[in-house]
C-alpha positions in Angstrom: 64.3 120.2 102.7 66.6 118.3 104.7 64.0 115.4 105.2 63.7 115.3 101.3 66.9 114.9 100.6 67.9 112.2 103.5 64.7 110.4 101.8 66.8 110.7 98.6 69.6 109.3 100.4 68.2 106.5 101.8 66.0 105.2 98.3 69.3 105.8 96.2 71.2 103.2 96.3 73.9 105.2 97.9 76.0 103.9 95.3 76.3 100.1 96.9 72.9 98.6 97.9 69.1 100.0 98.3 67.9 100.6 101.3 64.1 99.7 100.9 61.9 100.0 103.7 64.1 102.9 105.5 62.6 105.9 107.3 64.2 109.3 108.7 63.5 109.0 112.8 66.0 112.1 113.0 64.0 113.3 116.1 62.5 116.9 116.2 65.6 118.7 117.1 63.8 120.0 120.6 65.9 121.2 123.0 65.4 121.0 126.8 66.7 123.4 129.1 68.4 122.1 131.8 70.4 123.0 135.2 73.7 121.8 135.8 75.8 121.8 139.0 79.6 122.3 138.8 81.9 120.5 141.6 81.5 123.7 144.2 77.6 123.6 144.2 77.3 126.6 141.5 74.6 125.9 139.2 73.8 127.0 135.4 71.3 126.2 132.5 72.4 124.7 129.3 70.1 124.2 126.3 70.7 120.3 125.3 68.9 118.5 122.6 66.0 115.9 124.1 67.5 112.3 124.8 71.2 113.1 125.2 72.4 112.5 129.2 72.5 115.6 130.8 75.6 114.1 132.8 77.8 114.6 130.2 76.9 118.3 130.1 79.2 120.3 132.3 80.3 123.6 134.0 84.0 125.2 133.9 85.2 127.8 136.1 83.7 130.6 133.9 80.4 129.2 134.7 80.3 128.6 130.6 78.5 124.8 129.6 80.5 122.8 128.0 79.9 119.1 126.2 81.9 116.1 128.1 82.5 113.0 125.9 82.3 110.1 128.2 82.0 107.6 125.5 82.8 108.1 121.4 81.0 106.0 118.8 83.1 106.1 115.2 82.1 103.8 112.4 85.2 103.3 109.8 85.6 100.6 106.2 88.2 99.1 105.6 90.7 101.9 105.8 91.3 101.3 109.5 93.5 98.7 109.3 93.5 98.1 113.1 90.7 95.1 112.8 89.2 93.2 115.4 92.2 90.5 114.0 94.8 92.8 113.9 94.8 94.9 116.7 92.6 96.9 117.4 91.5 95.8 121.1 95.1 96.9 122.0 94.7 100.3 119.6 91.4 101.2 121.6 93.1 100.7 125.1 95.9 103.0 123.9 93.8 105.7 122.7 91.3 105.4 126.0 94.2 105.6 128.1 96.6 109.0 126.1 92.8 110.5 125.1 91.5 110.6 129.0 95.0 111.8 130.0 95.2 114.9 127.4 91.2 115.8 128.5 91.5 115.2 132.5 88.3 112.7 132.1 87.9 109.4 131.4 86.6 108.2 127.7 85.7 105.2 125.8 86.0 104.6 122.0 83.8 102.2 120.1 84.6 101.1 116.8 81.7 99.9 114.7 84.3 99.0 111.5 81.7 97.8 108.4 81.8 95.8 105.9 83.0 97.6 102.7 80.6 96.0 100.4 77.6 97.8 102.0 79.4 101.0 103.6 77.4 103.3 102.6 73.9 101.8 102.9 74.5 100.7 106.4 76.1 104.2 106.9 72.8 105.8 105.4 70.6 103.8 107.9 72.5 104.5 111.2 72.5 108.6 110.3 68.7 108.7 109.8 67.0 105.8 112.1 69.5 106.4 115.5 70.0 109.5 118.0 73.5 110.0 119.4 74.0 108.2 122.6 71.8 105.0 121.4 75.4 102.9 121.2 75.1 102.7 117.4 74.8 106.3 116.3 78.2 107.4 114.8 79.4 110.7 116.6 82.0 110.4 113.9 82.6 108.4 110.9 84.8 107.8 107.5 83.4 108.9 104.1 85.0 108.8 101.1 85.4 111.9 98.7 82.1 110.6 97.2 79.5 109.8 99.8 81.3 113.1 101.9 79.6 115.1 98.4 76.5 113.6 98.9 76.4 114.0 102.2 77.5 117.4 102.7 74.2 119.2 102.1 72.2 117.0 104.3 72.0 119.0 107.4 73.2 115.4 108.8 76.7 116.3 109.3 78.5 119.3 110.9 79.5 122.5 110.0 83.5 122.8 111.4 84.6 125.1 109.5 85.3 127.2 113.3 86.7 124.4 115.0 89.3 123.4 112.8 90.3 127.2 112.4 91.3 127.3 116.0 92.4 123.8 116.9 95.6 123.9 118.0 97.0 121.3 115.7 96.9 124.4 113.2 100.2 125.6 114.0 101.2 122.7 112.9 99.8 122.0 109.8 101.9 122.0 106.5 99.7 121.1 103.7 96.8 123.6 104.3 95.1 123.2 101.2 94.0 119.6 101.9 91.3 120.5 104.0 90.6 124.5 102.7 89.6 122.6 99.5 86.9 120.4 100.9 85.1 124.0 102.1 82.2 124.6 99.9 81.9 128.2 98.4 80.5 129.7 101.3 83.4 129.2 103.9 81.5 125.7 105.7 83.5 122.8 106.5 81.8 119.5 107.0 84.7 117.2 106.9 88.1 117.0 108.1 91.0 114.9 106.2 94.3 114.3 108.2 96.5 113.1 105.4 96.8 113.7 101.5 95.0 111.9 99.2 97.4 109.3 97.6 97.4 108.1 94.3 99.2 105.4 92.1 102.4 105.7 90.3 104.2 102.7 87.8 106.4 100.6 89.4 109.0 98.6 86.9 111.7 96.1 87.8 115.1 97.1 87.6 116.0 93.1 86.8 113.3 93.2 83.8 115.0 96.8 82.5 118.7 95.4 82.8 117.6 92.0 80.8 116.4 94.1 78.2 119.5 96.9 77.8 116.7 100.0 78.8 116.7 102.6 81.5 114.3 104.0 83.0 115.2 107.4 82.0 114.4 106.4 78.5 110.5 105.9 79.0 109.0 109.0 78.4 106.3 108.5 75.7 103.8 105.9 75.0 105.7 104.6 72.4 108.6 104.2 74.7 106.3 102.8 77.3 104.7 100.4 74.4 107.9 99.3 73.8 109.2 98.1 77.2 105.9 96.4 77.7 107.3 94.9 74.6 110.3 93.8 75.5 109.4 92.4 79.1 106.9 90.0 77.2 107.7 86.4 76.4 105.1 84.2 75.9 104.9 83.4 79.5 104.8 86.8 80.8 103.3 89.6 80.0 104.9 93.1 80.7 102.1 95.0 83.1 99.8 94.0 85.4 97.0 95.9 87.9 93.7 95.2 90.3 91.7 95.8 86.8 91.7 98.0 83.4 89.6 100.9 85.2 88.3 101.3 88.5 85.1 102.8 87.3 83.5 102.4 91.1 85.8 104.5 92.7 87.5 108.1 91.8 90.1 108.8 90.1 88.7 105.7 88.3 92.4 105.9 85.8 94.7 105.2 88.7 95.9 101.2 88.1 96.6 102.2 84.5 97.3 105.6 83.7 99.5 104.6 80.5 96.7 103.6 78.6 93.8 106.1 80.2 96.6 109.4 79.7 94.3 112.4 79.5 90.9 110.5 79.5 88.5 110.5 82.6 85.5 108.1 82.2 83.3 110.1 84.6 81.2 113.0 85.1 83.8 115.4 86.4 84.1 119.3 86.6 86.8 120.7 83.5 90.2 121.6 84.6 90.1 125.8 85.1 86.1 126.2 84.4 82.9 125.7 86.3 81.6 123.5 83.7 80.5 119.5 84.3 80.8 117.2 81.4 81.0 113.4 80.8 84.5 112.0 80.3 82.7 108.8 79.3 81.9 110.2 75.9 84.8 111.8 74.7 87.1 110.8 72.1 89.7 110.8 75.0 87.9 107.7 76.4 87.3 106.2 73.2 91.1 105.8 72.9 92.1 104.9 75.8 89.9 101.7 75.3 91.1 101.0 72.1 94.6 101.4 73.2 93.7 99.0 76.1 92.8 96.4 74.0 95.5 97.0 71.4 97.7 96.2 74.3 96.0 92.9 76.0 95.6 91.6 71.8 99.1 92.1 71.5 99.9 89.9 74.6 101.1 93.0 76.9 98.6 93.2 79.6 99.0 90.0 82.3 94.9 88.5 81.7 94.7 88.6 85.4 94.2 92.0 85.3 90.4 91.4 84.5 89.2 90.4 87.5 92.4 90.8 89.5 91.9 92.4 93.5 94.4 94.4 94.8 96.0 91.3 97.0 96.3 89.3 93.8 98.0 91.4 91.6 99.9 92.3 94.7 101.4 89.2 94.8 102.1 88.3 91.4 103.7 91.2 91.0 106.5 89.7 93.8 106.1 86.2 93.7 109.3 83.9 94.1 108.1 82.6 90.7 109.3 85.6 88.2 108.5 83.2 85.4 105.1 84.1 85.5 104.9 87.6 86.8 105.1 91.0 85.5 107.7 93.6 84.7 105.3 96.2 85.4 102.9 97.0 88.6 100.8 100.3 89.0 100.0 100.5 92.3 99.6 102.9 95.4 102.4 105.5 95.8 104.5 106.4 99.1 105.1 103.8 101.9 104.1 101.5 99.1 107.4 101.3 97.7 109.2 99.7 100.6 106.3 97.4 101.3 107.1 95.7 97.2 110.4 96.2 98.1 110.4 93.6 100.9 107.7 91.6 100.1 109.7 91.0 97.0 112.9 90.2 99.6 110.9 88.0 101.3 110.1 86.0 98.1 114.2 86.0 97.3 113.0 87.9 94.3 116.2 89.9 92.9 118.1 90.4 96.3 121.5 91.4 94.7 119.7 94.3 93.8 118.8 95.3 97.5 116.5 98.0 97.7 117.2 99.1 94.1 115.1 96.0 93.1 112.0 98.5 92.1 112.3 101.9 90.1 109.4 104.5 89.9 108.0 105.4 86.6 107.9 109.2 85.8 104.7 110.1 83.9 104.8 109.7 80.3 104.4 113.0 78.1 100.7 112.2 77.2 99.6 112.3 81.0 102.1 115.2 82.0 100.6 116.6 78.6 96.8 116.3 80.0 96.6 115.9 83.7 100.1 117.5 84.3 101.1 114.2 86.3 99.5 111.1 87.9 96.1 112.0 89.4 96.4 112.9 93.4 92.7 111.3 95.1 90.3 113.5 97.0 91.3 112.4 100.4 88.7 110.4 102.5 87.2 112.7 104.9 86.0 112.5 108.6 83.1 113.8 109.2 80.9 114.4 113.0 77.1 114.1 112.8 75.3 117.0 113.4 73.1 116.2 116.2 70.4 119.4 115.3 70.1 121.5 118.4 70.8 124.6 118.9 74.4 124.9 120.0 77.6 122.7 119.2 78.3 121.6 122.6 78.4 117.9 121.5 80.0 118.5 118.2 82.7 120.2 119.5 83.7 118.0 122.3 83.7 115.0 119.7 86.6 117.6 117.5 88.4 118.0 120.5 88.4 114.7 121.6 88.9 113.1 118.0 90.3 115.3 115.5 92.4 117.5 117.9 94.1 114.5 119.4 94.5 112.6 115.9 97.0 115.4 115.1 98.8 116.1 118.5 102.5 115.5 117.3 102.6 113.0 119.8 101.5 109.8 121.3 97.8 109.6 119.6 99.0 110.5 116.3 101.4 107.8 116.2 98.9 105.3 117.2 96.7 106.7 114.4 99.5 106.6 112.1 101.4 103.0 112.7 99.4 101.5 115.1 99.4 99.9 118.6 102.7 100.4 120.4 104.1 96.4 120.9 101.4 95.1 118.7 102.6 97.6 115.1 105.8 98.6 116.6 108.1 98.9 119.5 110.9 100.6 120.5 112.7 97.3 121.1 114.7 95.9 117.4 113.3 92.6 116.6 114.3 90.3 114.0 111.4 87.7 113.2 112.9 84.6 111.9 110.5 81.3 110.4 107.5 82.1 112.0 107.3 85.6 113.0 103.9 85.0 115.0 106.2 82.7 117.6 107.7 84.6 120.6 109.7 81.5 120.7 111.6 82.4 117.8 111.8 86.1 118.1 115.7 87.8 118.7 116.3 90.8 120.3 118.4 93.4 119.9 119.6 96.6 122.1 117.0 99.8 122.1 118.9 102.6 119.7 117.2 105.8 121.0 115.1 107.8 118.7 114.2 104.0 116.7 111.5 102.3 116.6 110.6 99.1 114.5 107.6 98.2 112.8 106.0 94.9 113.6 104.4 92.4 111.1 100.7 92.5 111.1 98.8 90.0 114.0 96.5 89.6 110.9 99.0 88.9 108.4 102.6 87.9 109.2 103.9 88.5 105.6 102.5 92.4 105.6 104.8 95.3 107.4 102.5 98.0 109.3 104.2 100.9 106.8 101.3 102.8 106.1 97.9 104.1 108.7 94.8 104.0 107.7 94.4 105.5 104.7 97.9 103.6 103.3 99.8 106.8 103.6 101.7 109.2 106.4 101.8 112.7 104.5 99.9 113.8 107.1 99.1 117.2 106.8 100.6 118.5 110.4 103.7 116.3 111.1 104.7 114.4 114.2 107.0 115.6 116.4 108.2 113.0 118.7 110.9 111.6 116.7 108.8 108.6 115.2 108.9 110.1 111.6 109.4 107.2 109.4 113.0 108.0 108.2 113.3 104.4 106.1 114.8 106.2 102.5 112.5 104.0 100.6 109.3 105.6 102.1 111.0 108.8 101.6 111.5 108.3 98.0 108.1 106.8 97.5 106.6 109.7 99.4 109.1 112.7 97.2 108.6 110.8 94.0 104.7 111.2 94.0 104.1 114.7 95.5 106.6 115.7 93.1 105.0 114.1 90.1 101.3 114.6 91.0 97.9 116.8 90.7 95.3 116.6 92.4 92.4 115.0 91.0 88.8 116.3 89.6 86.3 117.3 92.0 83.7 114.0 92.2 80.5 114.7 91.0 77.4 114.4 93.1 73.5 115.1 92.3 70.6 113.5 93.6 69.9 111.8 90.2 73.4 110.6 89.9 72.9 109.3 93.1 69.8 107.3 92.4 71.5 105.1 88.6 75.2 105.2 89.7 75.6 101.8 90.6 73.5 100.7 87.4 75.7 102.8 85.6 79.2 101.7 86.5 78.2 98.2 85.9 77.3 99.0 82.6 80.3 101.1 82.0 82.8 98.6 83.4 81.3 95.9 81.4 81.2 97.8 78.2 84.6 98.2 78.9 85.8 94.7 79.4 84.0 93.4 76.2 86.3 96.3 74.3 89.5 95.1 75.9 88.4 91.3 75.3 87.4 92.7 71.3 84.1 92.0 71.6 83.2 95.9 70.0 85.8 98.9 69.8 85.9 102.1 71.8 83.3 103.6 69.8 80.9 101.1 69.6 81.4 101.0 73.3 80.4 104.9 74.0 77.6 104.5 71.6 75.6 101.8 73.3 76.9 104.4 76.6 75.0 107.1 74.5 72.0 105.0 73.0 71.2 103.8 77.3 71.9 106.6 79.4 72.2 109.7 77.2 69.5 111.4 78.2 69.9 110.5 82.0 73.3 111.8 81.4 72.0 114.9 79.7 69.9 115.2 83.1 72.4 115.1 85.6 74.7 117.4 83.5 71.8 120.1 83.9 71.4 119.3 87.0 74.7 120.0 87.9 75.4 123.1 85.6 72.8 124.9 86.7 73.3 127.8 89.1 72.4 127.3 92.4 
């Protein structure tokens, strides 16, 4: 079974590319026995699967075998934002250096970060034509909420649902539900997510509100929404803007314009309170939403940007020094977020009598606290450790212990994971960076204040504060407790503002059919979509050539999916 379904895998797309020409060398999963000797001389079998060093196999006082991780192989995307530019040289020595200390051995982490663009192929390849140890097998890697579905009934990844219960981080941990809800119905647990999900919330310019006599109190329907769009539109500018009308590639798929999406979901998802899966695509729901989008951009209120728009663009004409030709409106990433704007909008001289009351956070209208019961909370990217198929955890559980347990320590390794190298990301020492911020030259520094510390601009990216970790958030779900809590109000308020005003979002789908069209299918989906905000056909028409294509597919993959297991 598990061959079937990694062949599946691997001739599926995986969502980004094919992978043509791909075959499973998993190995047999033979184990050898073998006979270790601890430091006194005393000497002890261990069953160990066939090609892993027996070196790393040891002996505690107990005479128990245990796993030693001597060196640790992750692969990450993009999320890691400690690059080979930006970093991450300095993060690695930081982590080899507090990771050997907290496990009384020496250990070496190798980070094999991939392109985004073909994640998940080259992801696919490593699990099923490596063997751990090789140097390119990943002990432990990054999935997001949708491969982790598609992965989790592999037999390629491990079951830690054990491990987790006893790590020691547990006493620790305040937002238990993050990681109960990724257990599948029969207690197993094959991935582990640090933080909370995220999502997006509206941000609006308190300039843009003042110029047109409004408050932000006052937007609570769509109407009222409508309206300010309305009023923040000139000619020259537009009202909103966003990295695209719908991110149909990637759950929640509504987030960079939930105004106009309210209480539709163009995706297979599982109904809110029942067991059932349906198609958000083809429901009236959706149908509006796109008319309403292209209600909007006709009327002149959406920037025309948006179409093709990436997150860095919209980013920054959202805060550009020229306002003339920006946007009231930006929906965009919630939490640390709004202190990043914030300054990046300083930086620009963009409404600095306003300080850091520049930006205001838009509630949710009624429509989407009438649906969705707030702004739509992500599945969290999971970690996940490859399950290496022999007949005892030994490896698995070192790589927990060495990964996962030290991630959430409280302490030194979970600051690196959440802000970075220390002197690269931050420092305890104030600095003020003046022209050129990459010039020690023309750095000034201030006296240490115990219990601060300062975050650095990026090596990569001198305009770009290190406020978020990897996955642009810190609600981690066990907090530090060293003192380095972010305590900047802005990323408190960012961080209160969307826990307070979110849900979480539908489970993602995943079936092996779904698996094999999904990338034909959100091209078609997302370009059916921009010819009905251009006007090219309305909402319906839009559904109907959804229907007339891929009904029956759909209609598949819905049975699929519905049917007891």
């Amino acid at each position: 079974m598990k061959k079937k379904i990694v062949s599946m895998l691997l001739s599926s797309v995986m969502i980004v590319s094919a992978l043509a020409g791909c075959t499973s060398t998993e190995g047999t999963g033979e184990t050898t026995q073998v006979t270790v000797t601890d430091k006194d001389g005393n000497q002890t079998t261990a069953n160990v699967k066939e090609g892993l060093s027996t070196g790393d196999v040891v002996v505690d006082e107990t005479g128990e075998a245990t796993y030693e991780v001597k060196d640790l192989y992750i692969v990450v995307d993009g999320t890691l934002t400690a690059t080979k530019d930006s970093g991450q040289d300095e993060f690695v020595a930081q982590w080899e250096a507090a990771v050997s200390e907290k496990l009384g051995h020496e250990v070496h982490l190798h980070i094999n970060q991939l392109d985004h663009s073909d994640y998940a192929g080259t992801v696919s390849r490593l699990l099923t034509t490596g063997e751990p140890g090789d140097g390119s097998f990943p002990d432990a890697l990054i999935m997001s909420a949708t491969m982790f579905r598609q992965y989790q009934t592999t037999g390629l990844l491990w079951d830690m649902a054990d491990a987790y219960d006893n790590a020691e981080f547990q006493s620790r941990v305040t937002l238990p539900n993050v990681n109960l809800n990724i257990r599948t119905p029969d207690g197993k647990q094959y991935g582990f997510a640090p933080t909370y999900g995220n999502g997006c919330v509206s941000y609006v310019k308190q300039s843009w509100l003042d110029a047109a006599g409004l408050k932000i109190e006052d937007i609570k329907t769509y109407d009222d929404y409508y309206n300010m769009l309305k009023a923040f539109s000139d000619g020259k500018t537009y009202g909103v803007i966003a990295a695209g009308f719908g991110k149909l590639d990637e759950a929640p798929y509504i987030n960079y314009m939930p105004e106009f999406w309210q209480g539709a979901y163009p995706a297979i998802y599982q109904k809110p309170g029942t067991t059932e899966w349906i198609d958000g695509f083809q429901e009236q729901a959706t149908i509006d939403a796109l008319d309403r989008l292209a209600q909007a951009y006709k009327d002149g209120l959406i920037d025309p940007d948006t179409e093709e728009a990436g997150t860095k663009q919209a980013r920054e004409k959202f805060f550009s020094n020229d306002q003339s030709t920006s946007e009231g409106v930006f929906t965009y990433w919630a939490g640390t977020w709004l202190r990043t704007l914030t300054t990046n909008m300083e930086k620009n001289d963009v409404d600095n009598d306003l300080g850091d009351d520049r930006l205001v956070q838009l509630p949710p209208i009624k429509e989407i606290q009438d649906t969705w019961g707030g702004y739509l909370n992500r599945e969290a990217p999971v970690w996940v450790i490859s399950n290496d198929g022999d007949d005892n955890s030994l490896r698995e559980q070192a790589i927990f212990d060495a990964l996962f347990e030290t991630m959430l320590d409280g302490d030194t390794v979970q600051t690196l994971w959440t802000y970075g190298a220390k002197g690269v990301h931050w420092d305890t020492k104030a600095e003020e960076f003046v022209t050129n911020p990459d010039d020690p030259d023309k750095r000034k520094e201030y006296s240490y204040e115990e219990g601060e510390f300062h975050m650095l601009p990026s090596p990569g990216d001198a305009n770009t504060l290190w406020k978020k970790n990897h996955l642009d958030s810190v609600l981690v779900i066990a907090p530090l407790t060293n003192g380095f809590t972010d305590n900047d109000p802005l990323v408190q308020a960012g961080n209160e503002f969307f826990t307070s005003h979110c849900v979480d979002a539908p489970t993602a789908a995943s079936s092996e059919r779904l698996a094999e069209i999904n990338e034909d299918l959100t091209v078609d989906k997302t370009t059916w979509m921009k010819q009905v905000v251009a006007g090219e056909m309305t909402g319906a028409e839009a559904v109907a050539a959804y229907q007339e294509k891929w009904g029956s597919t759909i209609d598949e993959i819905l049975a699929e999916l519905n049917t007891p297991q």
